[in-house]
N, C-alpha and C positions, 0 to 999 in steps of 0.2 A: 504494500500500500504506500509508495515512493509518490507516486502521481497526484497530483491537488483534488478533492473530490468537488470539480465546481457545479454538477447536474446529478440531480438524483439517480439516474439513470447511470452514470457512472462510477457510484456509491452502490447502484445495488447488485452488480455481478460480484463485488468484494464480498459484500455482505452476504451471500447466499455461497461463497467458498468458504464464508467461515461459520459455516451451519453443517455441515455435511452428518455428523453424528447424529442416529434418528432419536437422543437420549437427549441432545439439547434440542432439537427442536419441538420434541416435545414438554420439556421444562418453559419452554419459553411459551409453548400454548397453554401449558398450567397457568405459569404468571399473568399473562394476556384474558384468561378466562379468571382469576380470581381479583383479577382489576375490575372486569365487566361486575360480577357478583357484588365486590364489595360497593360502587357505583349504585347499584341496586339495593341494596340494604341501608343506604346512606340515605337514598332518599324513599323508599318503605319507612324506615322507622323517622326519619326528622333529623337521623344523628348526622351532622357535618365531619364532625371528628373523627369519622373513621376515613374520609375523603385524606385524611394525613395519612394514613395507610399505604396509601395508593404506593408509593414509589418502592415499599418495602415488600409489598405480595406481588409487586408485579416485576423486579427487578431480581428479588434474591433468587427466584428458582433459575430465570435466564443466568444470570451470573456464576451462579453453580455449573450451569450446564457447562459454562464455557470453560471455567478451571479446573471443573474434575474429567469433563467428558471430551472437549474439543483443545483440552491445552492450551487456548490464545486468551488475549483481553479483547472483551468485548468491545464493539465498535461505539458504544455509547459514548467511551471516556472522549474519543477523539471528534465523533460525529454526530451528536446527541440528538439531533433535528432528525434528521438523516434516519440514523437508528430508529428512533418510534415510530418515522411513518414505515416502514419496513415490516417490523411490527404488524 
């Protein structure tokens, strides 16, 4: 990843080489699915404060995937935009 990521489009063939392990990309559909869940419960019960949530149920299972299962750092640290709409 030498080359400047200036179009999504050329951010996402990166991104989809560093998914290959079907162990993160399915951690990363856990994370993605308990963001939507919690979203939902935030606004069923009235509670805002689980909306601070968000970045820890929906980050730590991707992030795992990526240090235990795919060995790299995840593209969020460098690409953050980028990354979630990927997502």
């Amino acid at each position: 990843m030498n080359k400047p990521m200036r179009r999504f489009s050329d951010f996402y063939s990166f991104y989809v080489s560093q998914h290959q392990h079907p162990m993160c990309r399915a951690l990363h559909y856990v994370g993605s699915s308990l963001v939507l869940l919690f979203i939902a419960l935030a606004i069923s019960l009235g509670n805002v404060c689980l909306l601070l949530l968000l970045p820890i149920v929906g980050y730590a299972p991707a992030w795992l995937g990526h240090y235990v299962f795919e060995h790299n750092r995840p593209a969020t640290f460098t690409h953050p935009i980028y990354s979630f709409l990927a997502d």
